[in-house]
Rosetta silent file (secondary structure, phi, psi, omega in degrees, C-alpha in Angstrom):
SEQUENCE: XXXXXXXXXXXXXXXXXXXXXXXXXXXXXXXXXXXXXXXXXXXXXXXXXXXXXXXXXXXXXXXXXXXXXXXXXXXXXXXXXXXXXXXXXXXXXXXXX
SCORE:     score description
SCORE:     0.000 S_00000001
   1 L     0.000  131.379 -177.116    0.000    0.000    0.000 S_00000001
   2 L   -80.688  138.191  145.886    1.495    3.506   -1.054 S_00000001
   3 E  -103.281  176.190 -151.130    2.169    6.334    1.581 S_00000001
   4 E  -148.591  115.814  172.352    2.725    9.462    1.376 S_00000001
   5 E  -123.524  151.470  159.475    5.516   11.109    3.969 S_00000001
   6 E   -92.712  105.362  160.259    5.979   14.628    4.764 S_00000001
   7 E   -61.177  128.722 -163.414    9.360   16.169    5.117 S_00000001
   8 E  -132.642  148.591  136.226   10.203   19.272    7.318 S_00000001
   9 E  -160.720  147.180  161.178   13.505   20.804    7.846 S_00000001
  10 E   -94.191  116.047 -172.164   14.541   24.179    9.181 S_00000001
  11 E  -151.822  170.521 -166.035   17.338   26.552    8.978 S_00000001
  12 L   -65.848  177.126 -166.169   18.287   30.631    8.918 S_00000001
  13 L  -131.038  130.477  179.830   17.442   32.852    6.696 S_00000001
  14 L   -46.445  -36.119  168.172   19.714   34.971    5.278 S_00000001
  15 L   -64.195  -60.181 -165.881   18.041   38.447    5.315 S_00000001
  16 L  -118.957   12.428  169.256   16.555   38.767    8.775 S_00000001
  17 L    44.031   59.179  167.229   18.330   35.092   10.443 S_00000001
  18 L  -115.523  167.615 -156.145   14.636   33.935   11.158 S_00000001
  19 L  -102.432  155.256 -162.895   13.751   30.148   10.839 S_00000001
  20 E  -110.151   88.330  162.476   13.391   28.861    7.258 S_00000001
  21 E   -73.272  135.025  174.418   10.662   26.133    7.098 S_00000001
  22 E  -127.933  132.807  161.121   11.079   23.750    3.932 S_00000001
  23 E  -158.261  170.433 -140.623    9.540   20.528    3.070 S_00000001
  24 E  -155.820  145.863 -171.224    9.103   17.698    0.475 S_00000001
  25 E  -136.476  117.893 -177.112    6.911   15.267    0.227 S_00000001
  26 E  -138.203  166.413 -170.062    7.510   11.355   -1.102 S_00000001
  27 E  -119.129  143.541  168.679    5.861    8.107   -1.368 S_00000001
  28 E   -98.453  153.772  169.671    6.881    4.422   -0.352 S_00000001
  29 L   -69.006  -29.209 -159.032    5.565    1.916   -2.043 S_00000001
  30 L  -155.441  171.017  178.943    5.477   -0.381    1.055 S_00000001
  31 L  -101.945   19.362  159.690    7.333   -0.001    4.535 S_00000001
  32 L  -128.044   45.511 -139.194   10.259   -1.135    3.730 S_00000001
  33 L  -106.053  125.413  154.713   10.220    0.212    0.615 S_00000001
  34 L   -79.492  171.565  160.979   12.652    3.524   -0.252 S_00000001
  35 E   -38.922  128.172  169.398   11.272    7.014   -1.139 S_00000001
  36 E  -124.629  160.176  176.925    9.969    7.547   -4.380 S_00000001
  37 E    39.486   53.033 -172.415    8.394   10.509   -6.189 S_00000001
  38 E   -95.969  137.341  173.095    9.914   12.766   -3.917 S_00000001
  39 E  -115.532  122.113  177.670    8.680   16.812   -4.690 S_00000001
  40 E   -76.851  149.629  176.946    9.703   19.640   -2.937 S_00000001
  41 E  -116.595   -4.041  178.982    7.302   21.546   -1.917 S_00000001
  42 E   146.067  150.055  179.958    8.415   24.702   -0.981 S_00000001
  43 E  -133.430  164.934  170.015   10.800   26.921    1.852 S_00000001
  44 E  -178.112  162.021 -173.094    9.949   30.350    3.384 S_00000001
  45 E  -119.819  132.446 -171.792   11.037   32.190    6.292 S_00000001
  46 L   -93.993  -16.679  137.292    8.167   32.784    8.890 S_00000001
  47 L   -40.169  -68.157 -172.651    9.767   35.656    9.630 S_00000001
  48 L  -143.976   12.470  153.983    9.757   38.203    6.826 S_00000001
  49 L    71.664   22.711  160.644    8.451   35.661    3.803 S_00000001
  50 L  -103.948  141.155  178.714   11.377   35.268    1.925 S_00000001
  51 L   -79.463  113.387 -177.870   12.248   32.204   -0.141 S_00000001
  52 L  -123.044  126.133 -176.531   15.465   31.125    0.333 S_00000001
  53 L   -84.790    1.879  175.734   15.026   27.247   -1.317 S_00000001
  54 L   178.695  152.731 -152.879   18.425   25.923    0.868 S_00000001
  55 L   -90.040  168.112 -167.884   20.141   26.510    3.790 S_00000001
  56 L  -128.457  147.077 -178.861   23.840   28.359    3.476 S_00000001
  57 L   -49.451  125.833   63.155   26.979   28.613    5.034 S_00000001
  58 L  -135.062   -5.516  162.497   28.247   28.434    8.027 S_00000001
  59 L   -71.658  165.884  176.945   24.117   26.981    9.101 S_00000001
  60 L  -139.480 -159.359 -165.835   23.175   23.842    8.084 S_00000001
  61 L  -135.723  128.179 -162.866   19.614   22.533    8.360 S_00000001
  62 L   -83.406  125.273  160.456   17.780   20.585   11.450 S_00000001
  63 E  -103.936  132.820  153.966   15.616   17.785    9.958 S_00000001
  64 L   -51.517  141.688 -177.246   12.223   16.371   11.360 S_00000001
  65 L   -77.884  155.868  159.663   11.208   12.832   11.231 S_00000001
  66 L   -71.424  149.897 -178.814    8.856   12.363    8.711 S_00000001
  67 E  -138.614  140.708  177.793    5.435   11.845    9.122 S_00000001
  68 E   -40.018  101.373 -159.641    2.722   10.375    7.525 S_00000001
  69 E  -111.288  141.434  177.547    0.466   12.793    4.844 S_00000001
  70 L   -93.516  108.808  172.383   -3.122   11.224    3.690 S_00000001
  71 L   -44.810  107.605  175.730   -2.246   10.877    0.425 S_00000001
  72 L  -126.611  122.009 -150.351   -3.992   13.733   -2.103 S_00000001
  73 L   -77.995  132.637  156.888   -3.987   13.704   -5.734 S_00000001
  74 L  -100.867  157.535  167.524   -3.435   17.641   -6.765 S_00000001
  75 L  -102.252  149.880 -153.946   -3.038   18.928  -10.066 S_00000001
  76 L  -100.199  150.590  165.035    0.261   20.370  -11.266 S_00000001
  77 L  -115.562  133.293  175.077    0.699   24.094  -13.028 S_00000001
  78 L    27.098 -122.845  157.609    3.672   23.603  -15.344 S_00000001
  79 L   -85.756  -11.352  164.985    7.244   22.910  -13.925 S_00000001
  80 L   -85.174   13.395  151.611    6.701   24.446  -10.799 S_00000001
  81 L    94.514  -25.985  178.106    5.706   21.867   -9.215 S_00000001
  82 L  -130.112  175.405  178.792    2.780   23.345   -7.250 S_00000001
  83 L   -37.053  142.088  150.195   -0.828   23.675   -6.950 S_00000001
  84 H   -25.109  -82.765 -165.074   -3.577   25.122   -8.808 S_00000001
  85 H   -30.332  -60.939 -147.354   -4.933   26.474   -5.265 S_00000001
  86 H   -80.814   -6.319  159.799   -1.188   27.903   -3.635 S_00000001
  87 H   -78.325  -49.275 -178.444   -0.795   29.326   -7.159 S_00000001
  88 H   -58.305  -72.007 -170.516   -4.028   31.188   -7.502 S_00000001
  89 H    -5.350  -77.734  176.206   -3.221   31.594   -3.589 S_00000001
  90 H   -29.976  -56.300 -163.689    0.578   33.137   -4.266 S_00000001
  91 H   -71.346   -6.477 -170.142   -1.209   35.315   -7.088 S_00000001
  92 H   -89.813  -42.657  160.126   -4.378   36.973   -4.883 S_00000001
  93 H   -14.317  -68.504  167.188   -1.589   37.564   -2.604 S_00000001
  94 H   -71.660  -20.956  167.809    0.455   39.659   -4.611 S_00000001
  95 H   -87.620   -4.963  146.440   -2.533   41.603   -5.535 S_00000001
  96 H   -91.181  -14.281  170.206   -3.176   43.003   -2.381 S_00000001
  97 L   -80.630    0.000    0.000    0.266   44.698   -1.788 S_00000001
């Protein structure tokens, strides 16, 4: 049976050295199975919103165990990789500043 795990890891952010959430999400086939169809899904700093996609020297990046995501089939917008929704999201966004 396929699962679906969710990846976390955190590290600083280069602008304002606030924590940098990131995380990726892949499926096993089985549980002893490795990671397959692994996607990133995105980083930001919950500080002051900027995307920094990886963490940089002299930090390094704190990882989370993974945990278990109820698998949900989304639909893709081109090569980036993410949702309809967090794209329409991203874009209502930018139209209120």
């Amino acid at each position: 049976m396929k699962k679906q795990y969710l990846h976390l890891s955190a590290y600083t952010c280069d602008i304002c050295s606030g924590p940098v959430i990131a995380g990726s999400l892949g499926v096993r086939e089985n549980e002893i199975s490795k990671e397959s169809e692994i996607s990133a899904v995105g980083a930001i700093c919950i500080s002051c919103g900027h995307r920094q996609d990886k963490a940089t020297e002299p930090g390094r990046p704190r990882y989370f165990f993974p945990i278990e995501w109820e698998n949900v089939n989304i639909k893709v917008v081109g090569r980036s990789g993410h949702s309809e929704a967090a794209y329409a999201e991203a874009l209502n966004r930018a139209e209120r500043h």
